[in-house]
Gaussian input, Z-matrix of N, CA and C with variables (Angstrom, degrees):
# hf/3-21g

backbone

0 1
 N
 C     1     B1
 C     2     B2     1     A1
 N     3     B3     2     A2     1     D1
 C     4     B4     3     A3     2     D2
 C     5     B5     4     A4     3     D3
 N     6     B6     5     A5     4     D4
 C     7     B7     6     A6     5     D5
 C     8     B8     7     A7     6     D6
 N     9     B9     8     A8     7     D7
 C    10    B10     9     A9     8     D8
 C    11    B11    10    A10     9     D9
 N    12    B12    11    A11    10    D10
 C    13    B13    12    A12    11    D11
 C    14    B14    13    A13    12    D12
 N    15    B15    14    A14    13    D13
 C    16    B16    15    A15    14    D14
 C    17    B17    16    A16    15    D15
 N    18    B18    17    A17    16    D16
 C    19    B19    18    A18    17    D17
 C    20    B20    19    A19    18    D18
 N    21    B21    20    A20    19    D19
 C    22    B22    21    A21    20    D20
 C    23    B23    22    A22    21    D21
 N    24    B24    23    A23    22    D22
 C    25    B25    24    A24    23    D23
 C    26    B26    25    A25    24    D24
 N    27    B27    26    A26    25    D25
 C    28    B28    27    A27    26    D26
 C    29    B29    28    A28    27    D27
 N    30    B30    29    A29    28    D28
 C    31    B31    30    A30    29    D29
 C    32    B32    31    A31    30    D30
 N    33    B33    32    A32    31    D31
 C    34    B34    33    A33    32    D32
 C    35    B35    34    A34    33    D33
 N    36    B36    35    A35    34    D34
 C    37    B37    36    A36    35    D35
 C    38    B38    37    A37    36    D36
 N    39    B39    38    A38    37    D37
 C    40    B40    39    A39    38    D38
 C    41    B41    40    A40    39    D39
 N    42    B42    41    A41    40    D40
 C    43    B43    42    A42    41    D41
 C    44    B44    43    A43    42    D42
 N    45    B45    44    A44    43    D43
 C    46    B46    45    A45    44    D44
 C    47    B47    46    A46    45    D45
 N    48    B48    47    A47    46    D46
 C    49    B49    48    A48    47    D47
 C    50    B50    49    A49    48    D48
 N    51    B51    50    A50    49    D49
 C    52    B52    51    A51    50    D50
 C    53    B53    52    A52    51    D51
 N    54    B54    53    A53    52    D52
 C    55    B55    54    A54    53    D53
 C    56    B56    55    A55    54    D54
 N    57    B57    56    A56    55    D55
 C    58    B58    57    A57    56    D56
 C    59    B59    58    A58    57    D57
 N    60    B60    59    A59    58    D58
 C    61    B61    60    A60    59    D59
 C    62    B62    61    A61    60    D60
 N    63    B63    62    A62    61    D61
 C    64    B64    63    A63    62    D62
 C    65    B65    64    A64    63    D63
 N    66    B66    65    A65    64    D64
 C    67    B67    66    A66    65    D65
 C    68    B68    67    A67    66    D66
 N    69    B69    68    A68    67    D67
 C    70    B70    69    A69    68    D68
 C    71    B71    70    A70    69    D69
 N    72    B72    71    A71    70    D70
 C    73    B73    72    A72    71    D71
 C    74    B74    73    A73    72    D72
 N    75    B75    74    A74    73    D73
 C    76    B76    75    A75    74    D74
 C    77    B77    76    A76    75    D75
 N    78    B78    77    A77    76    D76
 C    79    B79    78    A78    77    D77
 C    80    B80    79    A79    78    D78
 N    81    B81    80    A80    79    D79
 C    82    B82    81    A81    80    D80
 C    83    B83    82    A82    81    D81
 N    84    B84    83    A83    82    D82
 C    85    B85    84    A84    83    D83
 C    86    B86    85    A85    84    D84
 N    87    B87    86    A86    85    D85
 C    88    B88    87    A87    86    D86
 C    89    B89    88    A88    87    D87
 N    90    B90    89    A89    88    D88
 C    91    B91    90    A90    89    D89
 C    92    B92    91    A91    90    D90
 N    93    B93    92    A92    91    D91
 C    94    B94    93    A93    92    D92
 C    95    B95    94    A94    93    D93
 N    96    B96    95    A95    94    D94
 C    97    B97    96    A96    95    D95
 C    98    B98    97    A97    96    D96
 N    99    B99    98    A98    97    D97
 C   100   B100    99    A99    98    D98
 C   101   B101   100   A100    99    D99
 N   102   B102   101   A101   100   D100
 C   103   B103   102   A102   101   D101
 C   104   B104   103   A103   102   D102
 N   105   B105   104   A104   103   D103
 C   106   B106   105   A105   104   D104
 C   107   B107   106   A106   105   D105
 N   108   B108   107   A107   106   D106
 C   109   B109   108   A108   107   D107
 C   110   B110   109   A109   108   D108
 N   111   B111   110   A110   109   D109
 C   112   B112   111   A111   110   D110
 C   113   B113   112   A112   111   D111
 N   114   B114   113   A113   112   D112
 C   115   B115   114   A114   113   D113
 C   116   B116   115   A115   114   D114
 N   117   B117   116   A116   115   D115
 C   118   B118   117   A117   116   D116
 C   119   B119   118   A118   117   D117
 N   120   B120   119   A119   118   D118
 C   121   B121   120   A120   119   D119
 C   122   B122   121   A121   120   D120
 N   123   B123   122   A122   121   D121
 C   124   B124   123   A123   122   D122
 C   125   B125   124   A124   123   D123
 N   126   B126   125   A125   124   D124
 C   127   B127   126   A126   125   D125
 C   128   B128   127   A127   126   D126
 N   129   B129   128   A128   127   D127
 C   130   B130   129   A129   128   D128
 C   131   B131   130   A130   129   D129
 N   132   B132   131   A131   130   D130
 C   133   B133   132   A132   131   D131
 C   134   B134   133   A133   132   D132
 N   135   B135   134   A134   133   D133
 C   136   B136   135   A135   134   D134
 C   137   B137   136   A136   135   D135
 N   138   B138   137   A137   136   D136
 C   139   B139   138   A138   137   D137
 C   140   B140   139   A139   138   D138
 N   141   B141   140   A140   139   D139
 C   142   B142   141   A141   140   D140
 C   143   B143   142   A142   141   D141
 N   144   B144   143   A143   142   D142
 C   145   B145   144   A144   143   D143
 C   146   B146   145   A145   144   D144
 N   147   B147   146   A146   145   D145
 C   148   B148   147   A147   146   D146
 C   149   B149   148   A148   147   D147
 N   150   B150   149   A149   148   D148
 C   151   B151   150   A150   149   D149
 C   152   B152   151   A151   150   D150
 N   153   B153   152   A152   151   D151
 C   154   B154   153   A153   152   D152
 C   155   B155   154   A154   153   D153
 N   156   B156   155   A155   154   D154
 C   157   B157   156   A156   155   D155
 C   158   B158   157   A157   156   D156
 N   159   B159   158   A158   157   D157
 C   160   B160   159   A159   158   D158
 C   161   B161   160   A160   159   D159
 N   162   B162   161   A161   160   D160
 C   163   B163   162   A162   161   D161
 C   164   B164   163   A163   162   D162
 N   165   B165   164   A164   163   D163
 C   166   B166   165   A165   164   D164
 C   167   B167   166   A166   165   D165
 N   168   B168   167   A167   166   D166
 C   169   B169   168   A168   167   D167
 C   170   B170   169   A169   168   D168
 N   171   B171   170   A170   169   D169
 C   172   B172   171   A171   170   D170
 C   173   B173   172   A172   171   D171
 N   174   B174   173   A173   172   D172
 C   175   B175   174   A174   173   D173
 C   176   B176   175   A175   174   D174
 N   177   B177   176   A176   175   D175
 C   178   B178   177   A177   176   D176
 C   179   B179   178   A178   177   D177
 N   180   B180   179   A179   178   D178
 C   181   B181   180   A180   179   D179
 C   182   B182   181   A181   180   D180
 N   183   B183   182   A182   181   D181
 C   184   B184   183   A183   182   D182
 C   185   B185   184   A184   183   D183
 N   186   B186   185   A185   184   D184
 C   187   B187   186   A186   185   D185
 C   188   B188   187   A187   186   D186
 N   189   B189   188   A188   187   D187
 C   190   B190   189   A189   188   D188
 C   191   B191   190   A190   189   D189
 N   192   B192   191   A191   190   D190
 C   193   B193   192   A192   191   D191
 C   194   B194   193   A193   192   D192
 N   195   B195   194   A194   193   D193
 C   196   B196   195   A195   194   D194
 C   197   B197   196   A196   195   D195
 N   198   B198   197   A197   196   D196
 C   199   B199   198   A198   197   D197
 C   200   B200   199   A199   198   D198
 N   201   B201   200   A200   199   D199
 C   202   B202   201   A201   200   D200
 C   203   B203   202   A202   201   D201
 N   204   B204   203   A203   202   D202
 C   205   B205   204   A204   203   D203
 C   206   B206   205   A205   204   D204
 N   207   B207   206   A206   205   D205
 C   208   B208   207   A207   206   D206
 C   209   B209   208   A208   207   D207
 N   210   B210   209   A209   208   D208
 C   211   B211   210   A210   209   D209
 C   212   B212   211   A211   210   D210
 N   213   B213   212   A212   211   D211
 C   214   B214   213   A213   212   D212
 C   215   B215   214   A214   213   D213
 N   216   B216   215   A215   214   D214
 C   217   B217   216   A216   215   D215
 C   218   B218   217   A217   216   D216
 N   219   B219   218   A218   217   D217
 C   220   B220   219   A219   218   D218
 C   221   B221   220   A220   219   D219
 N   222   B222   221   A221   220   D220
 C   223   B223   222   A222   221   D221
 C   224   B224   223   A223   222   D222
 N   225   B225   224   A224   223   D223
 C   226   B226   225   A225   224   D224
 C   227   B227   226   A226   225   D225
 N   228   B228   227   A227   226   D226
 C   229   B229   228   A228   227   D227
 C   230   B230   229   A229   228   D228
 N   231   B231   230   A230   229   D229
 C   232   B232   231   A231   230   D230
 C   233   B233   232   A232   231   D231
 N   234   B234   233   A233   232   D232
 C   235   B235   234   A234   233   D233
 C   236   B236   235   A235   234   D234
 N   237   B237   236   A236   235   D235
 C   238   B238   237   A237   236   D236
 C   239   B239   238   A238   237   D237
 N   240   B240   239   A239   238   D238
 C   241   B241   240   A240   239   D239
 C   242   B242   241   A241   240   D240

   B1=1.4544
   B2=1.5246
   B3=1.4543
   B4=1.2412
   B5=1.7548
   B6=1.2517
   B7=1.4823
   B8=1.5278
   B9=1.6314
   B10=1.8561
   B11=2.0773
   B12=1.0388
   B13=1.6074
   B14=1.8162
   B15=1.4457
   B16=1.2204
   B17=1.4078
   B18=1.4880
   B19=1.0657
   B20=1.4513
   B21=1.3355
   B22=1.4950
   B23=1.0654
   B24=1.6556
   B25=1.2981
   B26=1.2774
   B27=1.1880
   B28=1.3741
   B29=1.4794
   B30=1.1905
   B31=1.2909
   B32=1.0650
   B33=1.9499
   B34=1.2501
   B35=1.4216
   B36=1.4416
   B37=1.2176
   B38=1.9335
   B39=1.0559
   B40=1.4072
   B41=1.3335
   B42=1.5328
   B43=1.1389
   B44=1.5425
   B45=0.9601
   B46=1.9881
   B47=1.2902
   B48=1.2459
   B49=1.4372
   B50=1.0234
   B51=1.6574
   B52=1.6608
   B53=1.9552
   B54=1.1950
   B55=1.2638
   B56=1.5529
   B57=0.8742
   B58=1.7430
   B59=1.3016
   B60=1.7046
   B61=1.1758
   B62=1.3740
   B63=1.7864
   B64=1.1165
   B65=1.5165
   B66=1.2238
   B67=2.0396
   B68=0.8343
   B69=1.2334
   B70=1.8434
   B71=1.6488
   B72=0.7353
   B73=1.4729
   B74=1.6657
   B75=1.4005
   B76=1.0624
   B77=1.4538
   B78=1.4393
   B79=1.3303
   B80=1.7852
   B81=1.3965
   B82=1.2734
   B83=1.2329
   B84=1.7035
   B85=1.9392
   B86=1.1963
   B87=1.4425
   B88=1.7623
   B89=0.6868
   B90=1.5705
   B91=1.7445
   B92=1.8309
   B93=1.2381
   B94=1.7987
   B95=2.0099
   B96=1.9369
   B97=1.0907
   B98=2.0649
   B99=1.0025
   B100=1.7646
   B101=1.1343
   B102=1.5639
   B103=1.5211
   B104=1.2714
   B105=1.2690
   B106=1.2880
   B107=2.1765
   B108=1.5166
   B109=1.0997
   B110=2.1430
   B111=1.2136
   B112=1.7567
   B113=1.5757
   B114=1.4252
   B115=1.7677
   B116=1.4228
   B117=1.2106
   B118=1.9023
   B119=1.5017
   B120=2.0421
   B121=1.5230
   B122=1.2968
   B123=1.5758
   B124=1.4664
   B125=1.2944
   B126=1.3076
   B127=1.2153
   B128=1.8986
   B129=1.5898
   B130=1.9572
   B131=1.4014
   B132=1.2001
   B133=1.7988
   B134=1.6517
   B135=1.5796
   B136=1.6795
   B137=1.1997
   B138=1.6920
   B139=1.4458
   B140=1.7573
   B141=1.0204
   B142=1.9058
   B143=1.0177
   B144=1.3893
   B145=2.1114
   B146=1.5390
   B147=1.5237
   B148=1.7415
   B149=1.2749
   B150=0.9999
   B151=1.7029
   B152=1.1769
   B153=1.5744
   B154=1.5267
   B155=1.0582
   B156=1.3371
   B157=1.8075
   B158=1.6618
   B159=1.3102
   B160=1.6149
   B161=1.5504
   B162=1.2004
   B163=1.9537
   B164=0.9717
   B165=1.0968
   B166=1.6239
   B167=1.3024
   B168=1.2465
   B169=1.4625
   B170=1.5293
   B171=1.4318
   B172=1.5844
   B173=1.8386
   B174=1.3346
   B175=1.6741
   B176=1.4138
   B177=1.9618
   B178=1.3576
   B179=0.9847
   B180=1.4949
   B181=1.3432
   B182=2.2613
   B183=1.0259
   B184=1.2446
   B185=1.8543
   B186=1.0804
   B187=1.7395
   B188=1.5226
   B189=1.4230
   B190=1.3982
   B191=1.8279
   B192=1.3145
   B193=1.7296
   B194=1.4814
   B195=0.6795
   B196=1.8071
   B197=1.0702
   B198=1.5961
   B199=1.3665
   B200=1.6035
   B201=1.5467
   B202=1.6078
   B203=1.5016
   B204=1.2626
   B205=1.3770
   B206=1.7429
   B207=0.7990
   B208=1.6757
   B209=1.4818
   B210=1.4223
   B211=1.8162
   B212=1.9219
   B213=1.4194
   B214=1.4856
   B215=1.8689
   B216=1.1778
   B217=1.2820
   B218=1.5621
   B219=1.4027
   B220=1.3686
   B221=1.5765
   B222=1.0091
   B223=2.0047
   B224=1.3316
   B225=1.5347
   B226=1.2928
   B227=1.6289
   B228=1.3732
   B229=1.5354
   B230=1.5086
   B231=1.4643
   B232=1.6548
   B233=1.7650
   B234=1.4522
   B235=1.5002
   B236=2.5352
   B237=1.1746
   B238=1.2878
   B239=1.8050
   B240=1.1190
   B241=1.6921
   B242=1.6369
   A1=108.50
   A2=120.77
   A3=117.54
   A4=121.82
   A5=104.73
   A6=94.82
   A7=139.31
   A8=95.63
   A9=98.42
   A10=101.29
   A11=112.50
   A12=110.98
   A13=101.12
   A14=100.52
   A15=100.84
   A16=100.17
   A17=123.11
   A18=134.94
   A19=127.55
   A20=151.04
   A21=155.55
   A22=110.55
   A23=142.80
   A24=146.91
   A25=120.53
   A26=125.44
   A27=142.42
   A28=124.88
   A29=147.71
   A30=137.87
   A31=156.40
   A32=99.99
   A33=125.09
   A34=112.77
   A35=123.62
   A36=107.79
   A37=81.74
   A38=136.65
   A39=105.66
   A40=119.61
   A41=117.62
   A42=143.02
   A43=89.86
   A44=109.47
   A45=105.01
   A46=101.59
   A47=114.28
   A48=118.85
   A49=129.46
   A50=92.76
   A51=116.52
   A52=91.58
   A53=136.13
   A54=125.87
   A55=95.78
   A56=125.90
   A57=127.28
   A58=130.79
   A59=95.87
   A60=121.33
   A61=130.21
   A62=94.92
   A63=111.89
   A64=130.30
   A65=97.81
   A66=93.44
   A67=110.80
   A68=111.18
   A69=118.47
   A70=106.41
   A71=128.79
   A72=118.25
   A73=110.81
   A74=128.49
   A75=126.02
   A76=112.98
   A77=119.19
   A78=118.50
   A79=125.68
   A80=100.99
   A81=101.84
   A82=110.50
   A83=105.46
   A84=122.31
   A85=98.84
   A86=116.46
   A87=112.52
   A88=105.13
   A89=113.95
   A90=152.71
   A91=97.29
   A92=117.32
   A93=117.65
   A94=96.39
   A95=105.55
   A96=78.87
   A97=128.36
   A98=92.23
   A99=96.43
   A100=98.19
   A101=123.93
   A102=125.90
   A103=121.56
   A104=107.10
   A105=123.68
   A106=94.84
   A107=111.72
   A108=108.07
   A109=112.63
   A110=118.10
   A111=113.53
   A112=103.10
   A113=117.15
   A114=92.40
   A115=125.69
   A116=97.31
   A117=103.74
   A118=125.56
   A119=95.92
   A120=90.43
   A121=143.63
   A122=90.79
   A123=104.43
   A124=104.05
   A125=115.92
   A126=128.87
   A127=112.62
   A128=80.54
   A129=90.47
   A130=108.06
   A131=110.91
   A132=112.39
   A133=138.57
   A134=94.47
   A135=97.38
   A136=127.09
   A137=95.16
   A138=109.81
   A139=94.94
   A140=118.43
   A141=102.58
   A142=124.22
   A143=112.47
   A144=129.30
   A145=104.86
   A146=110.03
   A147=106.11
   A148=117.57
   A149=162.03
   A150=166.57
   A151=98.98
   A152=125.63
   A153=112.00
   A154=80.42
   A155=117.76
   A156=138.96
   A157=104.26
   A158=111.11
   A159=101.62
   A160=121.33
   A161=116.13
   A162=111.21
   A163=133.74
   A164=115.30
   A165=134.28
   A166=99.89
   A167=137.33
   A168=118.64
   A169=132.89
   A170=103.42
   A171=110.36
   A172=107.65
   A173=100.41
   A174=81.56
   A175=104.88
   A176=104.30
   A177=95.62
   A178=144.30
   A179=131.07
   A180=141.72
   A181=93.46
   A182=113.34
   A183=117.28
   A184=137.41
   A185=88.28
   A186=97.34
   A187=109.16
   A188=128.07
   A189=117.26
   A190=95.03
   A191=106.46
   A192=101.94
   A193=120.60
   A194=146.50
   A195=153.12
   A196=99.67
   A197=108.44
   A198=136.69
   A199=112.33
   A200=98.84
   A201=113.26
   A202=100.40
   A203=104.89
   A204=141.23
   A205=139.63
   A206=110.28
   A207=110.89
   A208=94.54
   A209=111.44
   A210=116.77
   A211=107.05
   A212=117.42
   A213=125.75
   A214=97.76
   A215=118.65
   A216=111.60
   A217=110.12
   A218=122.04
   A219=127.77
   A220=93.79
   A221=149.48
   A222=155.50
   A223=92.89
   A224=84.90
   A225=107.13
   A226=144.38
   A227=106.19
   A228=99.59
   A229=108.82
   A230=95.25
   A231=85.70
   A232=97.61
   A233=86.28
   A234=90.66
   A235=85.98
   A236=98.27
   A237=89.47
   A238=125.66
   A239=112.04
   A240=107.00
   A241=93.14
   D1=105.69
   D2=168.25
   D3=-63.24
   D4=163.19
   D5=171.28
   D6=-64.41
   D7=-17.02
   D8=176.69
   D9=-70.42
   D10=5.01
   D11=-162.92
   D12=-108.88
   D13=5.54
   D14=-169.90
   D15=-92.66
   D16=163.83
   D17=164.36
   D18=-52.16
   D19=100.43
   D20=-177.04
   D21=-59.31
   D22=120.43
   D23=149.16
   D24=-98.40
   D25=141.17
   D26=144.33
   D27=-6.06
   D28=69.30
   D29=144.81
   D30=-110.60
   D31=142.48
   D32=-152.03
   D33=-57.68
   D34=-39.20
   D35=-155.03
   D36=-95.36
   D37=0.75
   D38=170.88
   D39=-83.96
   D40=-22.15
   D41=-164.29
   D42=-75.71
   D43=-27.01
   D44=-172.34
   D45=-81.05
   D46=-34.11
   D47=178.02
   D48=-44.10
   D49=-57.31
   D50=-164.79
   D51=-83.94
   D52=-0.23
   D53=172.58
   D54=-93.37
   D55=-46.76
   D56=174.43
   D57=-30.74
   D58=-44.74
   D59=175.48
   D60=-51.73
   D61=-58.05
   D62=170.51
   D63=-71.09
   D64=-43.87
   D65=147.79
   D66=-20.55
   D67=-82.18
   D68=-162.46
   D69=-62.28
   D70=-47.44
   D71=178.23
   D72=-67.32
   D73=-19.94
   D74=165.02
   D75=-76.10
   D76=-43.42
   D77=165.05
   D78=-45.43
   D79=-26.48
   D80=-163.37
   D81=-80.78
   D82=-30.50
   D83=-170.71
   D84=-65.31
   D85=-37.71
   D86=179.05
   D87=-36.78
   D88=-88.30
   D89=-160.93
   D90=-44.68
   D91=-24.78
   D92=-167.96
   D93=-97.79
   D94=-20.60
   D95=-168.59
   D96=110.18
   D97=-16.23
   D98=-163.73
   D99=-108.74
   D100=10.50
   D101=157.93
   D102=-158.53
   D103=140.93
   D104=-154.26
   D105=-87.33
   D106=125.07
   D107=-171.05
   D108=-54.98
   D109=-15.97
   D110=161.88
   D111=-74.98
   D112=-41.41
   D113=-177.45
   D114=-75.25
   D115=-24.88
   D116=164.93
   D117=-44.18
   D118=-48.97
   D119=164.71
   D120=-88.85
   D121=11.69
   D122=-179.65
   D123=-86.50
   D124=-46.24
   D125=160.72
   D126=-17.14
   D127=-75.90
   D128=-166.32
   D129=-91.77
   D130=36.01
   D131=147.67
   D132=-103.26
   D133=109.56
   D134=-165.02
   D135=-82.89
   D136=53.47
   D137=173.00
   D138=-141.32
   D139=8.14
   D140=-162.44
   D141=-57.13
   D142=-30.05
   D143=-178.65
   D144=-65.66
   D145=-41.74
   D146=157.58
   D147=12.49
   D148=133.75
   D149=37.93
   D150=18.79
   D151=122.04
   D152=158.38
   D153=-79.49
   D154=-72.42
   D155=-137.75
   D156=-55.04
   D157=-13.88
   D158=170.63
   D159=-139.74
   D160=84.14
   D161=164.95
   D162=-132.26
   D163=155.35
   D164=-147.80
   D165=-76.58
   D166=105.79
   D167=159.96
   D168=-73.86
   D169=-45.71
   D170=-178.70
   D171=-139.63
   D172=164.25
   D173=161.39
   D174=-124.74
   D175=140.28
   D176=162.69
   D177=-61.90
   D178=131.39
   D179=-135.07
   D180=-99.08
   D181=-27.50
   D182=155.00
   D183=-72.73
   D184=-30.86
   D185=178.82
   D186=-127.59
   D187=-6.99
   D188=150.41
   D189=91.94
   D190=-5.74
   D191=-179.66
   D192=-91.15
   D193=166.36
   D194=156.50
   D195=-73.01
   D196=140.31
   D197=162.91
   D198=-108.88
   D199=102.71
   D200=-178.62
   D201=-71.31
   D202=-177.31
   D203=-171.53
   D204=179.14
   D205=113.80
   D206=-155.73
   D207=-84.38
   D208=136.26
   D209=163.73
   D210=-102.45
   D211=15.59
   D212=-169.25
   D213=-76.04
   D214=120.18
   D215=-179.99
   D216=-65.94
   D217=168.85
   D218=-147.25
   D219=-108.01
   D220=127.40
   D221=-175.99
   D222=-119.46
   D223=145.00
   D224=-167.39
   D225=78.81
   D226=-1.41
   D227=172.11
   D228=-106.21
   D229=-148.18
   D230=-155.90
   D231=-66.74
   D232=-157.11
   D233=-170.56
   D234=-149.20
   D235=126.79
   D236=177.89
   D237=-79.75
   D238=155.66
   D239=-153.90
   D240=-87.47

């Protein structure tokens, strides 16, 4: 059994690495300029593809479709005093 046949685990300390890394290379785009510090975090948010305005909550178990639901807050109504 060679080693590519072996089982793959998880590791932490490379994983720290490879976040380090990217720091620094994110640090650097600043400092160079080729990103603006809001698109960076738009960038590194692991939610950005998000839909508020459309998600699936469940599927109906009769018709096989999704039942959306919007999290987009509602404009324009009242406003409480």
């Amino acid at each position: 059994m060679t080693d590519d046949n072996k089982p793959r685990y998880f590791n932490f300390a490379e994983r720290q690495r490879q976040k380090a890394r990217a720091r620094q290379r994110d640090e650097e785009r600043l400092e160079r300029g080729e990103i603006s510090p809001q698109e960076l975090q738009e960038e590194n948010m692991p939610f950005r593809k998000l839909r508020r305005d459309r998600v699936a909550i469940y599927r109906n178990k009769k018709t096989g479709e999704f039942v959306w639901m919007s999290f987009e807050r509602k404009r324009g109504g009242r406003r409480r005093p």
